[in-house]
C-alpha positions in Angstrom: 25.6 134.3 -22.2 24.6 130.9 -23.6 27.8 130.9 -25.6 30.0 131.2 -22.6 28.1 129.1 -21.2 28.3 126.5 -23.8 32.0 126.6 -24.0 32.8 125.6 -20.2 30.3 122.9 -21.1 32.7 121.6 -23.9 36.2 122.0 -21.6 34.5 120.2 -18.5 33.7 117.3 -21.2 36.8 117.2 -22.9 38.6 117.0 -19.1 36.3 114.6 -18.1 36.7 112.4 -21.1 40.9 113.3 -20.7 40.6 111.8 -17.3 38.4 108.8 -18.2 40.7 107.7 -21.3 43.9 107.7 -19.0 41.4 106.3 -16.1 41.4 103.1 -18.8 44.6 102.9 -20.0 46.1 102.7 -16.4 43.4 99.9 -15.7 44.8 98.4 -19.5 48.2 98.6 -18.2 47.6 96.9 -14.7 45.4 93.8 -16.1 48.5 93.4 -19.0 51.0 93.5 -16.1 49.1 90.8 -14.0 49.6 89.1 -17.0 52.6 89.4 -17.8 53.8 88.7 -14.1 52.4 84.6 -14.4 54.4 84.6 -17.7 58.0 86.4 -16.9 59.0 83.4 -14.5 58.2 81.1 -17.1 61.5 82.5 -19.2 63.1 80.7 -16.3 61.4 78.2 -14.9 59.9 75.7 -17.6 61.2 73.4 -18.3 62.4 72.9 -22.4 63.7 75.4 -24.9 60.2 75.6 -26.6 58.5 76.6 -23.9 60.9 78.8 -22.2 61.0 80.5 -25.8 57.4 80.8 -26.7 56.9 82.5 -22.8 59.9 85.0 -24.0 57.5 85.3 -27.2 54.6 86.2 -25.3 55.8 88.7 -23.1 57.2 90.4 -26.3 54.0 90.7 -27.8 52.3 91.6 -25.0 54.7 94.5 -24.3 54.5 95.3 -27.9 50.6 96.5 -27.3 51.1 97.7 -24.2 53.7 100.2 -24.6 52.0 101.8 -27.7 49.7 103.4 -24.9 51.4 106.7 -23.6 50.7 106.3 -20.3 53.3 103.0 -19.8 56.5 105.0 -19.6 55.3 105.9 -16.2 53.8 103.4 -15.8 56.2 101.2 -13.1 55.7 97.7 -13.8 56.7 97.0 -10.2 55.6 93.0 -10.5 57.7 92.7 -13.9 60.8 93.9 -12.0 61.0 91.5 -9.6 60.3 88.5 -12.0 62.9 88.5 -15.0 62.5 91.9 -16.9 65.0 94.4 -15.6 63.6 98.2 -16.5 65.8 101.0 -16.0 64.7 104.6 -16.6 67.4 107.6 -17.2 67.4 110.4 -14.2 66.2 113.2 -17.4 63.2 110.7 -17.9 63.9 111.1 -21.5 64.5 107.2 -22.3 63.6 104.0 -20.3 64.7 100.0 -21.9 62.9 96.9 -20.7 65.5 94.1 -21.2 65.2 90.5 -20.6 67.0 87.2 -21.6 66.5 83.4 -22.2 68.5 80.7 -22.0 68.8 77.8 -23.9 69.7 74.2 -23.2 72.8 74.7 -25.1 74.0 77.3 -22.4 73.2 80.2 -25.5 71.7 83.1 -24.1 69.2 85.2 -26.6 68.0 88.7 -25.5 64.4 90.7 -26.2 63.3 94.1 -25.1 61.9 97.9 -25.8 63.3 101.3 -26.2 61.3 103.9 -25.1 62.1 107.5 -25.7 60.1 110.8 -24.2 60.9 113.4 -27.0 59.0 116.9 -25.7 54.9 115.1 -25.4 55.6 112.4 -27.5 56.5 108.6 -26.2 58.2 106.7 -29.0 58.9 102.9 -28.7 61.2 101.0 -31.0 61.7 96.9 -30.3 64.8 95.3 -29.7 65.8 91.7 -30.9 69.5 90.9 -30.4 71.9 90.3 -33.2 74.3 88.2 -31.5 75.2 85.5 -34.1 75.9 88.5 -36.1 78.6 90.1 -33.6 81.9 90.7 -35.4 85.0 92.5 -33.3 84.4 95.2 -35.9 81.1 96.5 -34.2 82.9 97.8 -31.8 83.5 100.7 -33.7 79.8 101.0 -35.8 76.9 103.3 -34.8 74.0 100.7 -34.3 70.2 101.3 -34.9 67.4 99.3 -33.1 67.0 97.1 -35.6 70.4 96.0 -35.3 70.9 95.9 -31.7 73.7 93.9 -30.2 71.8 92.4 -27.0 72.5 92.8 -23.3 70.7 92.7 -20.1 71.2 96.6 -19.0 70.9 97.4 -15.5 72.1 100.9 -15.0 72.1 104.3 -17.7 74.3 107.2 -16.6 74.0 110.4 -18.7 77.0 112.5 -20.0 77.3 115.2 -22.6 79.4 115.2 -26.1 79.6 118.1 -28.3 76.6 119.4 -26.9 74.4 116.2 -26.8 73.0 114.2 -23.9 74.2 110.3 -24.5 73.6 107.9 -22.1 76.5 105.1 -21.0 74.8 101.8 -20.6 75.7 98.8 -18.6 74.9 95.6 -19.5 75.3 91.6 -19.3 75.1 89.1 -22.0 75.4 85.6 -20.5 77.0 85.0 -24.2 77.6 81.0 -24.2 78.0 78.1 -22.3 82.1 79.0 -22.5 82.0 83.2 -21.8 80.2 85.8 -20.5 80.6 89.3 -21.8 79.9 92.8 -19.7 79.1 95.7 -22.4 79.4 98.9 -22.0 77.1 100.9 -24.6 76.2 104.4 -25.5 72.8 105.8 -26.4 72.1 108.9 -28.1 69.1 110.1 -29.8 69.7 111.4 -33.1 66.5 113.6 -34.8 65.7 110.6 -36.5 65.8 107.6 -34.6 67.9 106.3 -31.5 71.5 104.9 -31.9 73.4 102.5 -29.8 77.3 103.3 -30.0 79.3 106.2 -30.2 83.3 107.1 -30.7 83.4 108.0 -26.3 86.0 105.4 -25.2 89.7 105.4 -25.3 92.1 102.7 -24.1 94.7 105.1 -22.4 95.6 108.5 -23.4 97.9 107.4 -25.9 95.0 105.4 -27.8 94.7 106.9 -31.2 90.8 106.2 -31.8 87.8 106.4 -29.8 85.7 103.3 -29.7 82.0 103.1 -29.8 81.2 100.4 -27.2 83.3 98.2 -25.2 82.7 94.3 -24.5 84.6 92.1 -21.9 84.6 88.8 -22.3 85.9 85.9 -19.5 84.9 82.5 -18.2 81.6 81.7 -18.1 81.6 81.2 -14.3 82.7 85.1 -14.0 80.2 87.6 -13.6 81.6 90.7 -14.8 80.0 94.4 -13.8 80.5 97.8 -14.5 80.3 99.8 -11.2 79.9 103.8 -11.3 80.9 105.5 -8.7 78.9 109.0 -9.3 81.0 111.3 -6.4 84.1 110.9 -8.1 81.8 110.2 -11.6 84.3 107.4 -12.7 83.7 103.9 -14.1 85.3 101.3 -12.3 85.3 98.2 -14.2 87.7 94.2 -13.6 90.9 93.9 -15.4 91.0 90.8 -17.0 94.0 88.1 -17.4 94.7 84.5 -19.0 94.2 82.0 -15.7 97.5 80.8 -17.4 99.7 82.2 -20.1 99.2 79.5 -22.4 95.5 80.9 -23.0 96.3 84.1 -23.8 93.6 85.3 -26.3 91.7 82.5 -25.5 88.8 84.3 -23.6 87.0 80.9 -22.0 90.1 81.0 -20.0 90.3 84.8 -19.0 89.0 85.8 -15.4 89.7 88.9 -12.8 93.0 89.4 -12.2 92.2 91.1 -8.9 93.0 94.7 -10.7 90.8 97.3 -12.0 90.6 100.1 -14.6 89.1 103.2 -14.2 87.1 105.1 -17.3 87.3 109.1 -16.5 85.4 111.5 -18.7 87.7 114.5 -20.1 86.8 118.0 -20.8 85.6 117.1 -24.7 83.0 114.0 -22.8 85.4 111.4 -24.1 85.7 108.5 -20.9 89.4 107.5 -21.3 90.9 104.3 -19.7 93.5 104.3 -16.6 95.3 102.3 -14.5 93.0 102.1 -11.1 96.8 101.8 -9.3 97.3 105.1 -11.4 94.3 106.9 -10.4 93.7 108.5 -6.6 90.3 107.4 -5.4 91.0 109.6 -2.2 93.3 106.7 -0.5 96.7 108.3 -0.4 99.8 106.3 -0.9 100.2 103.5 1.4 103.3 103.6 3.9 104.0 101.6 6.7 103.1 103.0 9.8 106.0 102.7 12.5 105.5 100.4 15.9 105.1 102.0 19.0 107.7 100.9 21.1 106.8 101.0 25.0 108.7 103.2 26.8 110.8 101.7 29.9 110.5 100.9 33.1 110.8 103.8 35.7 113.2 102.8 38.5 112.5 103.9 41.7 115.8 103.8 43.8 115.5 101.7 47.0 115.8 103.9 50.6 
């Protein structure tokens, strides 16, 4: 009898003591995020590179403690949200990216966040410092690892499935220079041994021979390009971009909307494949003129 009785004593003290440790982490998490919340604006607001920069710095290393607790990938941040860190979390719950930026007097923009992944009870977190001096047009096409992340300010994740896998499409802004902004469109995928940003998904046309692994926009730095999913008809609808005149062709400070779109459609084998939005039925029908009424005449009453 003792026995039993002894082992309901141990399981009541383990729950208690269960309760207790998450009891302090969540009281951890909220005195980091008010915090945090007095040093996010400061990204923004101060007033010289060095101090804009060493408030990008802190909220790094603050983050960097505070998501090695468990408990912050549910944790919501709300305050952070509203005060330069944009979180986004996919619908599985599986990953969730903090993302924020700071610019520099030069009109540079230089990008910091976290990766956090749920695999089964386990919350992994892997930092993110951009390589953007690095970018060459040929990492377009390269499977990326954390540690080599491009940059980009994401604001939406959509899941899809390839070959059996759950990747996620990411949308994101990179402010880029005082000449261009970019809009990226990523893909994450977690691989058994570590996450990876980029995959072979999308296809200029049908007729384009190779798959890319990301694609990046770039334009005039007063543009503010974004991707836009539209999840009844599950398309991406993104700007088609054109030389302002055609002397600047391939000259991207110069490129802005040209008032047309593109559509990205998944196919059967989860590849998302460029068309023509003018090619593509969103449910409007073809447009034809609809005839005038003409009024009908007068009704004449003969005279007695």
């Amino acid at each position: 009898m003792f026995r039993y009785i002894f082992f309901f004593i141990v399981i009541f003290q383990n729950m208690a003591w269960g309760k207790g440790r998450d009891s302090i982490a969540l009281q951890t998490l909220i005195n980091a995020e008010n915090r945090l919340k007095s040093i996010a604006p400061s990204i923004i607001a101060n007033g010289t590179d060095e101090e804009r920069t060493a408030a990008a710095w802190q909220l790094y290393s603050t983050l960097d403690t505070m998501l090695s607790l468990p408990e912050s990938f549910d944790y919501p941040w709300d305050s952070l949200r509203s005060r330069t860190v944009s979180i986004i979390v996919s619908p599985d719950r599986k990953v969730k990216l903090y993302t924020w930026n700071l610019v520099l007097g030069d009109g540079r923009f230089k990008h910091f966040g976290y990766l956090q992944t749920r695999r089964k009870k386990t919350i992994e977190t892997y930092p993110l410092l951009d390589t953007a001096k690095k970018y060459k047009p040929e990492m377009l096409d390269e499977e990326l690892d954390p540690a080599s992340w491009m940059g980009a300010l994401y604001y939406n994740i959509i899941p899809f499935k390839k070959q059996g896998k759950t990747m996620y499409v990411l949308f994101g802004f990179d402010g880029s220079t005082i000449h261009s902004n970019k809009a990226i469109m990523d893909v994450l995928w977690l691989s058994k041994a570590a996450p990876v940003f980029g995959y072979p998904v999308f296809r200029q046309g049908e007729t384009d021979p190779s798959a890319e692994c990301r694609v990046v926009s770039e334009c005039h730095n007063d543009v503010k390009l974004a991707y836009h999913y539209e999840p009844d008809k599950k398309i991406i609808i993104a700007d088609k971009l054109a030389p302002a005149f055609q002397e600047a062709t391939g000259d991207a400070y110069y490129y802005i909307p040209s008032g047309d779109y593109d559509v990205y459609q998944k196919n059967k084998k989860g590849t998302w494949v460029r068309y023509d939005l003018k090619d593509w039925d969103l449910g409007q029908g073809e447009m034809k003129p609809v005839p005038a009424t003409r009024p009908a005449p007068p009704v004449l009453v003969p005279e007695k």
